[in-house]
C-alpha positions as CSV (number, residue, x, y, z in Angstrom):
1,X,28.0,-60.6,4.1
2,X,26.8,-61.9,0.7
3,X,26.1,-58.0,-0.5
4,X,27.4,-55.3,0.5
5,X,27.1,-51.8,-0.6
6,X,29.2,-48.6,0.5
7,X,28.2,-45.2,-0.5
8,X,26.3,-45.9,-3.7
9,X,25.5,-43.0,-5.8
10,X,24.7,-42.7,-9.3
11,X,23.9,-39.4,-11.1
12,X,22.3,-38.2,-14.6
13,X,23.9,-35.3,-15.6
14,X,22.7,-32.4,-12.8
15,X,20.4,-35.4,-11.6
16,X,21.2,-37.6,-8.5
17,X,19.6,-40.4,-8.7
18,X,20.7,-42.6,-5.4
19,X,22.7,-40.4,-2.8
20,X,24.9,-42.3,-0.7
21,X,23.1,-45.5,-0.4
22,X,24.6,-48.0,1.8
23,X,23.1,-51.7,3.0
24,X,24.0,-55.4,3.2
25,X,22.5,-58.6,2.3
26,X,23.0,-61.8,4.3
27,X,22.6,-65.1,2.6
28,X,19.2,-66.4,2.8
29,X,17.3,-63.2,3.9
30,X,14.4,-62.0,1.7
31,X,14.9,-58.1,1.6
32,X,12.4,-55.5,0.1
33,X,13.3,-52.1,-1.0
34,X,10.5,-49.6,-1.8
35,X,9.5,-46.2,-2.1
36,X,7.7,-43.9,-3.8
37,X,7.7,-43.3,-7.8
38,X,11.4,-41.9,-8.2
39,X,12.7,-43.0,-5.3
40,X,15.6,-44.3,-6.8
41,X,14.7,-48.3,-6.6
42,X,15.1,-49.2,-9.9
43,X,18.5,-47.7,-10.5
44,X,19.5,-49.0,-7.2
45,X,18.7,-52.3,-8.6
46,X,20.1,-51.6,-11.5
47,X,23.2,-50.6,-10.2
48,X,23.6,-54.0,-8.6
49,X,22.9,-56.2,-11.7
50,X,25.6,-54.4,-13.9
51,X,23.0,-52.3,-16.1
52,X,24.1,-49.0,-14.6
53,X,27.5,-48.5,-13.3
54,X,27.8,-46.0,-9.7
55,X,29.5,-42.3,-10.1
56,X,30.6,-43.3,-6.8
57,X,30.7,-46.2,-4.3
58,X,31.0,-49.8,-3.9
59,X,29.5,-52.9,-4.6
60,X,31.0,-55.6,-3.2
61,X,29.8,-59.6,-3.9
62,X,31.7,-61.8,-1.6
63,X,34.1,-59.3,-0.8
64,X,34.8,-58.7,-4.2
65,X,34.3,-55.4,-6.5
66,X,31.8,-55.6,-8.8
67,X,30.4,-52.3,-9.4
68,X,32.5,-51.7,-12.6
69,X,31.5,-55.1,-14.6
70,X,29.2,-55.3,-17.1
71,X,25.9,-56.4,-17.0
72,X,26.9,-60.6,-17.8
73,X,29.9,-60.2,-15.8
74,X,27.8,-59.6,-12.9
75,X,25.4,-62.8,-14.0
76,X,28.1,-64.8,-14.3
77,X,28.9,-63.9,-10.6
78,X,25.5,-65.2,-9.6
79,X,23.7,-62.1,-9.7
80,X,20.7,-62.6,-12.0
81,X,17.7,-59.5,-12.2
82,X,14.1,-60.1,-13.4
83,X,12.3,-57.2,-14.8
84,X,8.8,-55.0,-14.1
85,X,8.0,-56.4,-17.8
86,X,9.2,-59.4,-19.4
87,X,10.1,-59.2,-22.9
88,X,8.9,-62.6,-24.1
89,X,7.9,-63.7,-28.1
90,X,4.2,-64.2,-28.2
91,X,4.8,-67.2,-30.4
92,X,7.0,-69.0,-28.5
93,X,5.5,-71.5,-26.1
94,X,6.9,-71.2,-22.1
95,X,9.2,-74.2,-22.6
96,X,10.9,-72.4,-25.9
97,X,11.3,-69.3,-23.7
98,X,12.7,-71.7,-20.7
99,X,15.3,-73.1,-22.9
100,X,16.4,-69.9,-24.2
101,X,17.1,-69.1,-20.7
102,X,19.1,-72.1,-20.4
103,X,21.2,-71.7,-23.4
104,X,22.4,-68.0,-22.5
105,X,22.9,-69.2,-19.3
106,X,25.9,-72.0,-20.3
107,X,27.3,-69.3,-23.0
108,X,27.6,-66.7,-20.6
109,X,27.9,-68.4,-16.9
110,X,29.0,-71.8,-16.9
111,X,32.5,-71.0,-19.5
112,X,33.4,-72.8,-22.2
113,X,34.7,-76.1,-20.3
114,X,31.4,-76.8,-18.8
115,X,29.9,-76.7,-22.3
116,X,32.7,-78.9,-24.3
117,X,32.4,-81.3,-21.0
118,X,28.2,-81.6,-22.1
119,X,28.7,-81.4,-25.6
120,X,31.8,-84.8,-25.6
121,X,28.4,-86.6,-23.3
122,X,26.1,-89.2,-25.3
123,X,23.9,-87.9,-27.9
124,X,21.2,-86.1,-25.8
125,X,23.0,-85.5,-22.4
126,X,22.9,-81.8,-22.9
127,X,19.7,-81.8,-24.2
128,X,18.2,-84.2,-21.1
129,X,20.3,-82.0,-18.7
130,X,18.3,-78.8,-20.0
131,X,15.0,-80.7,-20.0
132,X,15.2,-81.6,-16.6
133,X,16.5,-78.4,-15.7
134,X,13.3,-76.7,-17.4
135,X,11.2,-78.8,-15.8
136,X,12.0,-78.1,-11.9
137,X,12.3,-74.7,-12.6
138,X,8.3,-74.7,-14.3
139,X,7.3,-77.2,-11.3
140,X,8.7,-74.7,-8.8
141,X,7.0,-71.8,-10.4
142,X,3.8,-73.2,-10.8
143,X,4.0,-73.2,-14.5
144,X,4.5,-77.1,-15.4
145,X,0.8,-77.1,-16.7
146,X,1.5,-74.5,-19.1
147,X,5.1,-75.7,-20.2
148,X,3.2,-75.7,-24.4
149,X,1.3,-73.0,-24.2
150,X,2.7,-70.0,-26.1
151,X,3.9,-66.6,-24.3
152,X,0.8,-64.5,-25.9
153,X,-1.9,-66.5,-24.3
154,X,-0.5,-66.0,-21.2
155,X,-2.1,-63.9,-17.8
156,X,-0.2,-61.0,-16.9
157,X,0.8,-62.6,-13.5
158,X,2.0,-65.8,-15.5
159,X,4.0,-63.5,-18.0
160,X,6.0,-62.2,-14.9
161,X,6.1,-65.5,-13.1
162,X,8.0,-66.8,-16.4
163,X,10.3,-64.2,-16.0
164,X,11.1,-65.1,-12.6
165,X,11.7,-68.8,-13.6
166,X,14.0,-67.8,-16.8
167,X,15.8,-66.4,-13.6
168,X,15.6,-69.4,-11.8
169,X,17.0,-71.7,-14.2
170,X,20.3,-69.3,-14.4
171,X,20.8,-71.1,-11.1
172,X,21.4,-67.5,-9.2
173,X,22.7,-66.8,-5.4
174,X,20.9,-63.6,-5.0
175,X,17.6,-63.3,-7.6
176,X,17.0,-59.1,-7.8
177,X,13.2,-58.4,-8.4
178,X,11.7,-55.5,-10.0
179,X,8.2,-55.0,-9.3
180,X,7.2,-58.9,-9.0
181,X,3.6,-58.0,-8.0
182,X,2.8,-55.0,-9.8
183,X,-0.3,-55.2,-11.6
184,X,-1.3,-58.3,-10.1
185,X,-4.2,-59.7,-8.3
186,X,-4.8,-60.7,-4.9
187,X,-4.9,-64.3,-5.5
188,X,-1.7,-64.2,-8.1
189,X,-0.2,-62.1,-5.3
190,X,-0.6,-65.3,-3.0
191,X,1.0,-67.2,-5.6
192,X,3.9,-65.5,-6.5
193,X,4.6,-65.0,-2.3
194,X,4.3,-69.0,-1.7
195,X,6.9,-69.5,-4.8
196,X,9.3,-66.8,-3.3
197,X,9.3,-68.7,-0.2
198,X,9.8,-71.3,-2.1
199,X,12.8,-69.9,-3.9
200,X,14.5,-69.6,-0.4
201,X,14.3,-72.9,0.7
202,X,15.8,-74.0,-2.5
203,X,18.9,-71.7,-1.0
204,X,18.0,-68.4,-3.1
205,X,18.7,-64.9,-1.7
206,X,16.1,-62.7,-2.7
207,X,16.1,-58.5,-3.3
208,X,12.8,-56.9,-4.4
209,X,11.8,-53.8,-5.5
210,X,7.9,-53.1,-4.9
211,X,4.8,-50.7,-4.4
212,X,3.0,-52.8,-3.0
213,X,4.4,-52.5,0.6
214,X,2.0,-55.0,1.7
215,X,2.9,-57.6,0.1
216,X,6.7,-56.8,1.2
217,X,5.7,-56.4,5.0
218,X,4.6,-59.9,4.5
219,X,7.0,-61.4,3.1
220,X,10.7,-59.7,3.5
221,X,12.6,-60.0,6.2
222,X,14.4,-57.0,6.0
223,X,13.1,-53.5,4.6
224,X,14.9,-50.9,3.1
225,X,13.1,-47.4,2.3
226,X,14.2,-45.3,-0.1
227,X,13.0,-41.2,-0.8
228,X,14.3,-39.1,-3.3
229,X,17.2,-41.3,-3.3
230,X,18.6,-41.9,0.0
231,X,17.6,-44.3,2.7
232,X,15.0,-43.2,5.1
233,X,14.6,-46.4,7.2
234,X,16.2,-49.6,7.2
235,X,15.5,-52.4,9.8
236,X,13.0,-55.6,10.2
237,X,10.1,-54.7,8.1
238,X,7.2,-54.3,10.1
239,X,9.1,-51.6,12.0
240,X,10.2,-49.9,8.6
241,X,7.0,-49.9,7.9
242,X,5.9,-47.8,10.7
243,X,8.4,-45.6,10.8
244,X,7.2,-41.9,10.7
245,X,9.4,-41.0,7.7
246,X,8.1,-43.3,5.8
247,X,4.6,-42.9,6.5
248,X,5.1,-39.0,5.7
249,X,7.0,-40.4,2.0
250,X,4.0,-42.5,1.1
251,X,1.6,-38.8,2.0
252,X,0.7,-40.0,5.6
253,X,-1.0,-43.5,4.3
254,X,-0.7,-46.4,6.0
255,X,0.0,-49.6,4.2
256,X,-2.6,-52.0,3.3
C-alpha cells in the first residue's frame, strides 16, 4: 500500500470537516474522490499534502507517519499537490514559471548533497540538467509550443495544465489533484485526460478531487465518494457511480 489512511478526521472548531475517513492507494492506480460542494474533498486533500494537519487519524506513506509534517516535508516524501487555481506571474513566460518549479524542487527535495554534487559539475550542468528537465515535463503536458509565451496570455485550461507540469517536474510518486477539470471545456477536458494517462505510464500515482464525475468515471480506476464528510461509497468507479447513495448526494442526478 503506497497510501494509506486510518480514521482521518479533521475539525474547525464545532465544525467536522472529514469524519472518520479511511482508504488506500495502490501504486499506479488513478483514484477520484468527489462529492458535493462541502463534502470535505479539499481538506481531505489537504490533509494528505501537509497543508492541514488531522485532529485525529493516520496518514501513512510507505508505512510511515506523515500526518504531522509540514507541508515540504510531505513534498520531500514525494507527495506533491496541484491546486483548483494556479498562482502564476502574468509576466513570466511558462518556461520562467517551469524553472521556478525546478529550483524549489532541489532546495526543498533533493537536500543539500544533490545540489553541491550539480553545482562542483562543468559550467552549465545544472543549468542543462534543468533545461532538459523543463522540457519533458512541457512535451508531456502538451505545453512545448508555448514554453515563451508568458503566464497572462494563457487559456484557463493551459493555466491549470502548467500547474500540473510545475508538479510534474517535482518528479512526485503520487501527484494530488484539485479540481483538474473545473472550468474547462470539452475538448481541454480530452486533453488534460490523455496527459493523465500519460502521467501513469511515466510511473505516477494519481489522486483527484473533481465535480465533474464524468470525467472521473472515465478515467479513475478507483472512486471514493465523500458526503458531508464521510465516505458514502468506495469501489471501482462505474459501480460508485451508481450507487444509490450517491445518486441521492448529487439530488437524484445521474452523471453525465
Amino acid at each position: 500500500m503506497l497510501l494509506d489512511i486510518q480514521g482521518l478526521i479533521k475539525r474547525f472548531g464545532g465544525l467536522t470537516a472529514v469524519s472518520n475517513v479511511s482508504f488506500g492507494i495502490e501504486r499506479g492506480e488513478i483514484v477520484g474522490i468527489f462529492g458535493p460542494n462541502g463534502s470535505g474533498k479539499t481538506t481531505t486533500l489537504n490533509l494528505i499534502a501537509g497543508i492541514l494537519q488531522p485532529t485525529e487519524g493516520s496518514i501513512l506513506w510507505k508505512g510511515n507517519e506523515i500526518g504531522r509534517l509540514a507541508s515540504f516535508e510531505v513534498a520531500q516524501q514525494g507527495l506533491i499537490k496541484t491546486f483548483q487555481n494556479p498562482q502564476l506571474f502574468p509576466e513570466l513566460t511558462v518556461a520562467q514559471h517551469m524553472r521556478i518549479a525546478c529550483h524549489l524542487h532541489i532546495k526543498r527535495a533533493l537536500g543539500i548533497g544533490r545540489v553541491l554534487t550539480l553545482l562542483r559539475g562543468t559550467p552549465g550542468e545544472l543549468d542543462g540538467v534543468l533545461t532538459r528537465k523543463i522540457d519533458q515535463m512541457l512535451e508531456l503536458c502538451r505545453l512545448a509550443d508555448k514554453r515563451g509565451e508568458v503566464a497572462g496570455a494563457l487559456s484557463y485550461g493551459s493555466e491549470k495544465m502548467l500547474g500540473v507540469a510545475m508538479g510534474m517536474v517535482c518528479e512526485p510518486e503520487l501527484l494530488l489533484l484539485d479540481e483538474p477539470a473545473s472550468g474547462l471545456g470539452n475538448d481541454e477536458i480530452s486533453n488534460l485526460d490523455a496527459v493523465l494517462r500519460d502521467l501513469r505510464t511515466h510511473g505516477v500515482t494519481l489522486c483527484i478531487i473533481d465535480h465533474k464525475v464524468g470525467f472521473l468515471g472515465r478515467l479513475a480506476d478507483r472512486a471514493i465518494a465523500l458526503h458531508h464528510g464521510a465516505i458514502i461509497a468506495v469501489g471501482k468507479t462505474t459501480d460508485v457511480l451508481d450507487n444509490s447513495a450517491v445518486v441521492e448526494a448529487y439530488l437524484g442526478k445521474k452523471h453525465a
